[in-house]
N, C-alpha and C positions, 0 to 999 in steps of 0.2 A: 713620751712615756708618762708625763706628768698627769696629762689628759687622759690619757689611757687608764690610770690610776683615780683618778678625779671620777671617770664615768664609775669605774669598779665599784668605789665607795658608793657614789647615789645608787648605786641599783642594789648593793648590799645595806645600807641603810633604809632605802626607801625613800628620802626626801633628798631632793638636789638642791634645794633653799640650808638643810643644818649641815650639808659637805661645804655649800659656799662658804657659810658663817666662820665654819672651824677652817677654813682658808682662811680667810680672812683674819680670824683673831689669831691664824697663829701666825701670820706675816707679819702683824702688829705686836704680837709679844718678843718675836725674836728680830724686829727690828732695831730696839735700843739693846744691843750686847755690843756696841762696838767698845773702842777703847777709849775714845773720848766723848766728851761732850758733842762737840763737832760733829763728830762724822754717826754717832746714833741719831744725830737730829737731821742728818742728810739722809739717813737709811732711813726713815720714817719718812720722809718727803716723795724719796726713791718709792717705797711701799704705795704711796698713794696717788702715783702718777697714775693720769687715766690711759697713758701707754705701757702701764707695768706689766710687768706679767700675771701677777694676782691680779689686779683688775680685770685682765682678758680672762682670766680660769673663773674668774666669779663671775663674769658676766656671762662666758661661756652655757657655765652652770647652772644660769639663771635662765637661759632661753630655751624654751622647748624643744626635745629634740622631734625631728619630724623625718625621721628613715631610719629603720632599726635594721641594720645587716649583719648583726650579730650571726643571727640564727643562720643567713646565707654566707658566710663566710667561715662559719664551720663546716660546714660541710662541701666547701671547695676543694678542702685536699684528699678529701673521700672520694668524689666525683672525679678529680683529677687522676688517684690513683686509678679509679675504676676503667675509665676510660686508658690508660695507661696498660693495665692487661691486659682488655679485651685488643685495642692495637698489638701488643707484641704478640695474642696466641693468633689473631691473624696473617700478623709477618711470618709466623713458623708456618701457621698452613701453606701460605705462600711459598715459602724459603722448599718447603718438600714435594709441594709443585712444581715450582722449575728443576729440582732436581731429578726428579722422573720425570719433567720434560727433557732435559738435559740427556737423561743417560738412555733413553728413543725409548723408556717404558709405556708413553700413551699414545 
């Protein structure tokens, strides 16, 4: 969801460079709120692992995207429904064919 939220921003902002930053500075700001000394200087360490998870959403962020299925993936459950009709008024034409086949009308 996070990513999901991450793309939202750059594309409503326009730059995926000032969504990283403001990742990034706000991992770093609200990494020293712990309650001691100790463990904000371990959450700041945590913040800066290059397996964190801010690290991955910034880096994410920073790499070009190269397949936009936005546009196709809206319109899947359009298509889905569509196709979804047209199969059920065909099953009723059907369903009314074998009933006049059934009852010797043809």
């Amino acid at each position: 969801m996070e990513r999901a939220a991450d793309e939202q921003a750059a594309d409503e902002v326009g730059s995926r460079r000032t969504v990283a930053h403001a990742i990034g500075v706000a991992a770093l700001a609200t990494a020293g709120t712990g309650a001691s000394a100790a463990g904000s200087a371990l959450s700041v360490l945590h913040v800066a692992t290059p397996r964190g998870m801010v690290p991955r959403r910034v880096s994410l962020l920073l790499t070009p995207r190269t397949w936009h299925a936005a546009g196709l993936l809206r319109l899947l459950p359009a298509a889905v429904a569509a196709f979804s009709c047209v199969w059920s008024v065909e099953a009723a034409v059907d369903l009314v064919e074998l009933i006049e086949t059934a009852r010797g009308g043809r």
